[in-house]
C-alpha positions as CSV (number, residue, x, y, z in Angstrom):
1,X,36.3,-43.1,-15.7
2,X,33.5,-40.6,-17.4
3,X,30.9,-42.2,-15.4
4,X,32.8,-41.7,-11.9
5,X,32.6,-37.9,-12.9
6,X,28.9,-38.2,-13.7
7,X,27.9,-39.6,-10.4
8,X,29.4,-36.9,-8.1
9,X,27.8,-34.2,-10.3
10,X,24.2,-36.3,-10.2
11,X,24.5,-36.8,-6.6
12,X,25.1,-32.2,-6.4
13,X,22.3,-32.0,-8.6
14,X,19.7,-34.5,-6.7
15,X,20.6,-32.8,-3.5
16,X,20.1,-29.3,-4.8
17,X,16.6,-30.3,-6.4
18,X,15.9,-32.3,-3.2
19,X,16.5,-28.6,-1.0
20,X,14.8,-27.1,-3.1
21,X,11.6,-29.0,-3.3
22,X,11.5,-29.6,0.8
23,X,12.1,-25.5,1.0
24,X,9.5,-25.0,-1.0
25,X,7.4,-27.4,0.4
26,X,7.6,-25.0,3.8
27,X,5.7,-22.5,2.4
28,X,3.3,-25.0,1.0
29,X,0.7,-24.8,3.7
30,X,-3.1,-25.2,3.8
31,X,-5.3,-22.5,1.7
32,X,-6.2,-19.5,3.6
33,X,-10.1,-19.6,3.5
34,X,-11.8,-16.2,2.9
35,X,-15.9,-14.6,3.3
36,X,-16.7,-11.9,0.4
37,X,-16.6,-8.9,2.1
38,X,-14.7,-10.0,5.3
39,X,-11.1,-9.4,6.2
40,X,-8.5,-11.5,8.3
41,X,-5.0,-10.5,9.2
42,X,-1.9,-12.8,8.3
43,X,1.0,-12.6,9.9
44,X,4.6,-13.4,8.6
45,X,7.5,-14.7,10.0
46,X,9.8,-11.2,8.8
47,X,9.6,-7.9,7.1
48,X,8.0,-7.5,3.7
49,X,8.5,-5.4,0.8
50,X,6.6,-6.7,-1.9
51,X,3.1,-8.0,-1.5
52,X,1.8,-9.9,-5.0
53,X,-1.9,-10.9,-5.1
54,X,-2.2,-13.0,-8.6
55,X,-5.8,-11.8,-8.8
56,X,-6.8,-8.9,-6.9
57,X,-10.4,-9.3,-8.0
58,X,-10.9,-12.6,-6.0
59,X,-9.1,-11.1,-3.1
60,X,-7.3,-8.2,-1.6
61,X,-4.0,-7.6,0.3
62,X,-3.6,-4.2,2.6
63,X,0.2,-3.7,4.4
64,X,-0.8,-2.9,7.7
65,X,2.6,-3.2,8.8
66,X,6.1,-4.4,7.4
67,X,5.0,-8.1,9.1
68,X,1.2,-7.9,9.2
69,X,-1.5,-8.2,5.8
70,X,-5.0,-7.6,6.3
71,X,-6.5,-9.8,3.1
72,X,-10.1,-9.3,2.5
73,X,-12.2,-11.7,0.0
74,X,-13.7,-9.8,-2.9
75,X,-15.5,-12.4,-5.1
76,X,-15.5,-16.3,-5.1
77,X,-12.6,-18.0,-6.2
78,X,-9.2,-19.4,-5.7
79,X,-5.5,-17.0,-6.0
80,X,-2.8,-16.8,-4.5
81,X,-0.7,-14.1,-2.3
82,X,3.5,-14.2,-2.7
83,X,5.2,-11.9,0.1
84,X,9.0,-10.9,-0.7
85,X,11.9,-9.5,1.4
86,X,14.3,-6.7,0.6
87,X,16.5,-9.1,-1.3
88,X,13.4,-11.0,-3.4
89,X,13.3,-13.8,-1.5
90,X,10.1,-15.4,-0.9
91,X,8.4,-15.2,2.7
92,X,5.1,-16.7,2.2
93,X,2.8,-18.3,-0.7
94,X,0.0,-19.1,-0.3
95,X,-3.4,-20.2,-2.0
96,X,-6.3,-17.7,-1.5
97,X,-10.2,-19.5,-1.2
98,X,-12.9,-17.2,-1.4
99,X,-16.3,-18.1,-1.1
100,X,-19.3,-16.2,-0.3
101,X,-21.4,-16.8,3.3
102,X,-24.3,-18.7,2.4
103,X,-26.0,-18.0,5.5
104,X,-25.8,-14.0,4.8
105,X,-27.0,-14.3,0.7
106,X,-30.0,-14.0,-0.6
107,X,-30.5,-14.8,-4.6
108,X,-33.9,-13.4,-6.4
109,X,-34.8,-14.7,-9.8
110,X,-36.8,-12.7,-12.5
111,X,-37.0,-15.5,-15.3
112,X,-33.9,-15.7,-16.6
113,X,-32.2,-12.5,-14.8
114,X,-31.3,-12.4,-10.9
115,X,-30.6,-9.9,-8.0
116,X,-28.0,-10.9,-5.2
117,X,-28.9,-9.5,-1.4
118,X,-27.3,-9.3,1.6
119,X,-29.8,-9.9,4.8
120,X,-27.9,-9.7,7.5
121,X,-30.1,-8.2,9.2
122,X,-31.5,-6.4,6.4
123,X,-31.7,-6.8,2.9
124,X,-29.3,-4.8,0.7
125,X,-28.0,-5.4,-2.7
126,X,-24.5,-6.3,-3.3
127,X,-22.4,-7.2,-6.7
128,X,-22.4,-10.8,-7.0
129,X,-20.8,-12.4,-10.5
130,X,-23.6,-13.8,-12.7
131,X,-26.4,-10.9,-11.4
132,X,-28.4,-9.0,-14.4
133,X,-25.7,-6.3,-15.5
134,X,-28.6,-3.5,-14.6
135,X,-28.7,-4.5,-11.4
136,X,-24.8,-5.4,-11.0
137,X,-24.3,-1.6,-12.4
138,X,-26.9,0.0,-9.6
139,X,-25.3,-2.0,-7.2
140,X,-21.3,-0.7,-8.1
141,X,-22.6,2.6,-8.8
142,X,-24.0,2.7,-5.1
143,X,-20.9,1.1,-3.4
144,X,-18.4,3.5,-5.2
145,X,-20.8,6.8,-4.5
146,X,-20.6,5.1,-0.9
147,X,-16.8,5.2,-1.1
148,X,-15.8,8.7,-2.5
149,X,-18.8,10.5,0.6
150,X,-16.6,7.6,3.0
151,X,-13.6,9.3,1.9
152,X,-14.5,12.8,1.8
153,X,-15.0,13.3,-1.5
C-alpha cells in the first residue's frame, strides 16, 4: 500500500524536475561572443529590472532601455549576464565570451616585459592583462585622464 503512495509522489516530483530542467534549458542558448573594446546590443523578450554581470571586468552591461542591454567586452574571458523582472524571475542567462581582435593587436616584447598596441590605423597603447605594470599603469592613467576631460571634468 506504502509503495502505491510513493509512486504518485515520484511521478509529481520527476515531472517538476523534468519542467524545470526543459525551462531552463530555454534560456540555455549559444555564448554571446564579444571584441575588447566593442559593444553589441541584446535584446530581451520583456522588461527588466535587474541586470547581473558575474564579472564586470571581462564584460560590461549598460540599460539602454527597460528591454534593450548594450554589453561591451572589457578583457578576455568567459562570464555570464542574468536579466530579472519585477517579480525576480529570470529573463535571460547567458554565457559572456570575450576575446580580443587579433587582427587590431599588436604585442611588443622587451626581454621578459611587453607593451600591448592597438594599430588600427595607428598604433596606440591599450591595457592588456599580462603587459609590464609600468606600462599597464601609463596606459590606465591615460584612458581614465581621457574619461574625466570626456565627461567634463
Amino acid at each position: 500500500m506504502s509503495v502505491l503512495r510513493v509512486r504518485p509522489i515520484l511521478r509529481y516530483i520527476l515531472a517538476g524536475l523534468v519542467a524545470g530542467f526543459l525551462s531552463g534549458a530555454a534560456h540555455a542558448a549559444e555564448p554571446i561572443d564579444l571584441v575588447i573594446d566593442f559593444a553589441k546590443i541584446l535584446q530581451l523578450d520583456r522588461p527588466a529590472t535587474t541586470i547581473i554581470v558575474g564579472n564586470p571586468g571581462i564584460a560590461d552591461a549598460t540599460v539602454e532601455d527597460q528591454t534593450t542591454l548594450v554589453l561591451t567586452g572589457k578583457a578576455p574571458g568567459t562570464t555570464n549576464l542574468i536579466a530579472l523582472d519585477a517579480e525576480g524571475a529570470e529573463i535571460a542567462n547567458a554565457t559572456i565570451r570575450v576575446a580580443s581582435n587579433d587582427r587590431q593587436l599588436t604585442t611588443i616584447f622587451y626581454g621578459a616585459k611587453r607593451q600591448t598596441l592597438s594599430c588600427a590605423p595607428v598604433c596606440e597603447q591599450v591595457i592588456s592583462i599580462g603587459d609590464a605594470n609600468e606600462k599597464f599603469q601609463e596606459a590606465a592613467s591615460q584612458i581614465q585622464a581621457r574619461k574625466g576631460f570626456s565627461g567634463g571634468q
